[in-house]
N, C-alpha and C positions, 0 to 999 in steps of 0.2 A: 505023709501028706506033702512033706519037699519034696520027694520024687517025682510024684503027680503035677504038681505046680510049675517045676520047671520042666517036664515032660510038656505039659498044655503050653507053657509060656515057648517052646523051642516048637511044637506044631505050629502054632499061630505066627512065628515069626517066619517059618517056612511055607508054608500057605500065602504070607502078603508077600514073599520075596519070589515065589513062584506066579502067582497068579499077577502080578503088576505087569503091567504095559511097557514094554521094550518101544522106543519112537520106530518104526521101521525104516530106512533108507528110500527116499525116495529119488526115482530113476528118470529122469526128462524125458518128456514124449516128443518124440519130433515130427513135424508135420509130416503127415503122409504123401508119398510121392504121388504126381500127379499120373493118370492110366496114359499113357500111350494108345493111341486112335481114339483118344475121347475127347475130339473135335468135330465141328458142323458149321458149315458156311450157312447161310440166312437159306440157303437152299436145300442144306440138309447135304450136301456131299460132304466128302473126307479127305480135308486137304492132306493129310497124314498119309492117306495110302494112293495117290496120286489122281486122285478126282478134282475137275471141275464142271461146273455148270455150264450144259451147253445149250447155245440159244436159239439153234438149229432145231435139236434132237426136243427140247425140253426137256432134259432127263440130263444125271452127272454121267459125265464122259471121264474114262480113263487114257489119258495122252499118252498115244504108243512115244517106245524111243527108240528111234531111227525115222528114216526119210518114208512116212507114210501118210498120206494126203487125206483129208476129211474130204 
């Protein structure tokens, strides 16, 4: 009957030393970077990829670069 008792009494203290709750490490999230081209002027162009609003066209224009005349 001691072998049994301290049999159950070594299950039971392996089962709450198994089954208990370890804290886990918690890891900091850091703010996510913000998208690249995910900008819009009041007109909807994208100053990021070299558009502006033109007032001629009414539509975004992309400004060549070099010497080229609207």
């Amino acid at each position: 009957m001691k072998q049994y008792l301290t049999f159950f009494a070594f299950l039971s203290l392996l089962s709450a030393v198994a089954c208990s709750e370890t804290p886990k490490p918690t890891v900091p999230v850091a703010d996510p970077a913000p998208i690249v081209g995910n900008d819009q002027d009041k007109h909807g162009c994208k100053p990021s990829a070299g558009y502006q609003w033109s007032a001629l066209r009414n539509d975004a224009v992309q400004i060549p670069i070099g010497n080229v005349c609207l």
